[in-house]
C-alpha positions in Angstrom: -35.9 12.7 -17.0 -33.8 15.7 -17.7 -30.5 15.8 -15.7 -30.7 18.8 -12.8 -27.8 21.3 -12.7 -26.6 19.2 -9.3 -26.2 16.4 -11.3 -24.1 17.9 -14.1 -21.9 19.4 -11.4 -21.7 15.6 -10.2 -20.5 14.3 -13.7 -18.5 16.5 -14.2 -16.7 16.4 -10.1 -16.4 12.8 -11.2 -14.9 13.0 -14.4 -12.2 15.6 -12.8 -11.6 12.9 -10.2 -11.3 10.0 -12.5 -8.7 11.7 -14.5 -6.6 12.8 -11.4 -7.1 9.1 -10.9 -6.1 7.5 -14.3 -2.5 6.4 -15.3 0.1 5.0 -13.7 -2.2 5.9 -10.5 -4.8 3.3 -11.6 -2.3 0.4 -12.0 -3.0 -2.5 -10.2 -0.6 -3.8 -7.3 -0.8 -8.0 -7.3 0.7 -9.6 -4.8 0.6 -13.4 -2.7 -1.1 -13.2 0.1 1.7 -14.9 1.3 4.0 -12.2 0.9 0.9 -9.9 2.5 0.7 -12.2 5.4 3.1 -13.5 6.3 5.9 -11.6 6.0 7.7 -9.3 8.3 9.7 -6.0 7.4 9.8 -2.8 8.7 9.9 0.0 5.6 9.2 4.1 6.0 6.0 5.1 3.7 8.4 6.3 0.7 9.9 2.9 0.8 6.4 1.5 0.6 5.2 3.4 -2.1 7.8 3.2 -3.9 8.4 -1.1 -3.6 4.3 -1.0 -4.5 4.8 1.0 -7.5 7.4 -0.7 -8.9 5.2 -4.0 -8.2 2.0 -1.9 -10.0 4.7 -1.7 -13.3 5.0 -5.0 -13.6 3.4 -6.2 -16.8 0.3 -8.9 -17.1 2.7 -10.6 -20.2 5.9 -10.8 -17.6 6.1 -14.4 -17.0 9.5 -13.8 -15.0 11.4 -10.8 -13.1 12.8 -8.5 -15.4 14.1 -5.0 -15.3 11.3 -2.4 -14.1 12.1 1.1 -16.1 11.3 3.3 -12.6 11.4 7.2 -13.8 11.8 9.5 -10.6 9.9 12.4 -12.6 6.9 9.8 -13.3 7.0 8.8 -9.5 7.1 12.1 -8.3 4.5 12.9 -11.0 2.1 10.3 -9.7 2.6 11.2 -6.1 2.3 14.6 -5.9 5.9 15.5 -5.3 7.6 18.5 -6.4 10.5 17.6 -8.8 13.4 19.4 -7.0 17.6 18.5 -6.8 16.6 17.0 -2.8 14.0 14.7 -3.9 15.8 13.6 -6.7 18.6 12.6 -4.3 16.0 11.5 -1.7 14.4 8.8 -4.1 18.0 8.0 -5.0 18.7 7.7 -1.3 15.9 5.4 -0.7 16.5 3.2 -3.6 19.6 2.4 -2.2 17.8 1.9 1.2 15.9 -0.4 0.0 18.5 -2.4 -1.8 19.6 -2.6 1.3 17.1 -4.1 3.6 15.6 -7.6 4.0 12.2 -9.1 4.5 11.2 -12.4 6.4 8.4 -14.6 4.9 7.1 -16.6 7.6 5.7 -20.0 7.2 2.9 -22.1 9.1 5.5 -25.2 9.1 8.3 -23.4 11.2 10.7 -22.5 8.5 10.7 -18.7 7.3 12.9 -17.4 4.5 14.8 -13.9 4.3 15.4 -12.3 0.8 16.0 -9.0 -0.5 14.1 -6.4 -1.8 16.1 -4.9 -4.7 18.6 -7.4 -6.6 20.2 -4.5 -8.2 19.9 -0.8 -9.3 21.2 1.4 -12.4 21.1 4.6 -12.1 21.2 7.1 -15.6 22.0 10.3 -13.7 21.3 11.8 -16.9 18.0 10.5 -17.8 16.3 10.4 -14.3 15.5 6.9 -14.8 16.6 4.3 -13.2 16.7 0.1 -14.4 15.7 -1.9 -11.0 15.4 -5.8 -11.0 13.6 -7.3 -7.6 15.3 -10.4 -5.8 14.5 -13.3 -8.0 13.2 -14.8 -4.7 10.2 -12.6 -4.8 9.4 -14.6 -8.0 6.8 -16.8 -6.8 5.5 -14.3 -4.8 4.4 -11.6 -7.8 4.6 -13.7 -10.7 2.2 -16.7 -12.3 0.3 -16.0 -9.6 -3.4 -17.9 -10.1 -4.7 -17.8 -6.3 -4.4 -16.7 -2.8 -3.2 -13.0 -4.1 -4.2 -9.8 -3.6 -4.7 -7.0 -6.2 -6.2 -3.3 -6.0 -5.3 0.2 -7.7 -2.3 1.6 -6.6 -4.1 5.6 -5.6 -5.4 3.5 -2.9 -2.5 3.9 -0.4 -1.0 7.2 -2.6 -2.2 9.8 0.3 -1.6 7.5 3.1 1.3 9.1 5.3 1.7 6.4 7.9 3.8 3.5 7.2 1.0 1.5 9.6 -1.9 2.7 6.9 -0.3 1.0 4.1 0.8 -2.2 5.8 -2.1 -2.5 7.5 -4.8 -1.7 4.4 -3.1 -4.5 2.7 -3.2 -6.9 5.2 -7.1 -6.5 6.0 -7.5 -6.1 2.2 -6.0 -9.3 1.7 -9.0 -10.5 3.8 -11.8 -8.9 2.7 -13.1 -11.5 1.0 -14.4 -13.6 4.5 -15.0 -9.9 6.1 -13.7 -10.9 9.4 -10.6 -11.5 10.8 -8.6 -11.5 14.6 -5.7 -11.2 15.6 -3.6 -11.5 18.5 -1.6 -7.8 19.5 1.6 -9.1 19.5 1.4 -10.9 16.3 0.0 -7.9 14.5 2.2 -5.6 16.5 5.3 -7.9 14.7 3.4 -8.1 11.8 3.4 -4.0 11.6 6.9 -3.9 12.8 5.2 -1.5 15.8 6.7 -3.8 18.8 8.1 -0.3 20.2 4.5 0.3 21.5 4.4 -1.8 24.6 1.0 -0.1 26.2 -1.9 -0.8 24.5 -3.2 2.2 24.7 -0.4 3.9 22.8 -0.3 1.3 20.0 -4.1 1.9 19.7 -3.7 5.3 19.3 -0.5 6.2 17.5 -0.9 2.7 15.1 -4.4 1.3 15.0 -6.5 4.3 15.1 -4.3 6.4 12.3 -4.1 3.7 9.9 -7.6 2.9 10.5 -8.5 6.5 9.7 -6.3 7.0 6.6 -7.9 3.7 5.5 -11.3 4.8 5.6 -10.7 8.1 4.3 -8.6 7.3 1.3 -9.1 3.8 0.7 -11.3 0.7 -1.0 -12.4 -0.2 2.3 -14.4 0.3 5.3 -12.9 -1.1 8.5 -14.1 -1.3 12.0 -12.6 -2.8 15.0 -13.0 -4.3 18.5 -10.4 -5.0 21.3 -11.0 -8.3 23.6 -10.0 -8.6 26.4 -8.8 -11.6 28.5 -8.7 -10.7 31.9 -7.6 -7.1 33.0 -5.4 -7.2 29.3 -6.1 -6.5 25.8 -5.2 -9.4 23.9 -6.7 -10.0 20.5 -8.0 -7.6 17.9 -10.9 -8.6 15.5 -11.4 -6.4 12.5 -15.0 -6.7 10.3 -13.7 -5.3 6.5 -16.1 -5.4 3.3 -15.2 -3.3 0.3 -17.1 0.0 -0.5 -20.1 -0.3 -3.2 -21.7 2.8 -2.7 -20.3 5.3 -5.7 -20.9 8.5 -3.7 -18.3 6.8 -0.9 -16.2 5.9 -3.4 -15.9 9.3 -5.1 -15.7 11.0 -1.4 -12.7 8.7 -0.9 -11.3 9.6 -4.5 -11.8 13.4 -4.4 -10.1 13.1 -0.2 -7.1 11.4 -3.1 -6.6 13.5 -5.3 -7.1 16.9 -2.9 -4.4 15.3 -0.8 -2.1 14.6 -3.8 -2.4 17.9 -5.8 -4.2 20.1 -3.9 -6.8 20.4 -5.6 -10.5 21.0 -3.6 
């Protein structure tokens, strides 16, 4: 059958997306689901994205932490920032953030266990690049890693600008695989560091119903949810998740990417 004008405009819509797509974009993030789970920390988006892409550079062959090679020009490269003397010293900034903050990994049996983000950081002024090492107790949690994990392309949390999106696309993407799962408000509320949000109404607005949106429009996954109730009060929140197979939802979701990345239409 010969191919139609509409769908040589399709191929080649797709083939423009892919590339925007390909790189250090496509790399995957692994992670325990352990460390998606169960742990609680509260980081901005930069800090996300830039603690996921570092994760994305480490390499299949790594058997052990070693000393991620993070370029600010590739970073702002694959995110669609402008290279300028303030973002230069804002990534700086925020790698020194992050050095700075802690994480809590919860655990069924009671006990929970704080470590670091960043071990250390060099920064070549010169060079733009700079040689980070993660806290060798995150070891277990991104290395040798044969079950219970989590892994997906890093574009999909790239033009997410809620710190609730990305937290909360990898936390029902870490569940996708039985397609439902519940949880009580206040758990996921702690979970998403979103506490702050006392009325229900306002943490489904300002948390649930943005990252819910930014999921759907830029992500892997579809998502729906329900609230329960018990009583006159919300109390539980059951979310139904399955992955997207259809290749013209996919490519919506990649071109909604890239146009929000580069500006491109």
């Amino acid at each position: 059958m010969p191919d139609t004008g509409q769908e040589t405009a399709k191929k080649t819509a797709a083939k423009k997306i892919s590339g925007g797509l390909s790189g250090a974009r496509s790399y995957k993030v692994i992670k325990s689901n352990d460390l998606i789970q169960k742990a609680r920390f509260d980081l901005s988006v930069q800090e996300q994205k830039i603690i996921l892409y570092l994760i994305s550079k480490i390499k299949p062959e790594n058997d052990k932490l070693t000393t991620i090679n993070f370029s600010i020009k590739e970073f702002c490269s694959v995110c669609g920032i402008n290279l300028s003397g303030k973002n230069y010293i804002d990534i700086s900034a925020t790698i020194k953030n992050l050095a700075d903050k802690s994480l809590w990994i919860h655990f069924d049996d009671g006990k929970k266990v704080l470590m670091r983000w960043i071990q250390r950081a060099i920064i070549d002024d010169n060079s733009g690049i700079m040689h980070i090492r993660f806290d060798e107790l995150l070891e277990p949690y991104l290395f040798h890693l044969k079950k219970n994990f989590t892994q997906y392309e890093f574009y999909n949390i790239l033009a997410m600008k809620s710190q609730y999106s990305i937290r909360l696309y990898e936390i029902l993407r870490s569940y996708e695989y039985i397609h439902n799962v519940e949880f009580e408000i206040e758990d996921l509320k702690e979970k998403l560091q979103s506490g702050h949000y006392e009325r229900y109404q306002d943490f489904r607005r300002r948390v649930l119903d943005t990252a819910v949106k930014e999921i759907l429009d830029f992500s892997d996954i579809n998502v729906t949810y329900v609230s329960v109730k018990e009583g006159a009060k919300y109390t539980r929140i059951s979310f139904s998740v399955c992955r997207k197979k259809d290749l013209d939802e996919n490519f919506a979701a990649w071109k909604r990417i890239v146009t929000a990345i580069e500006g491109q239409s």
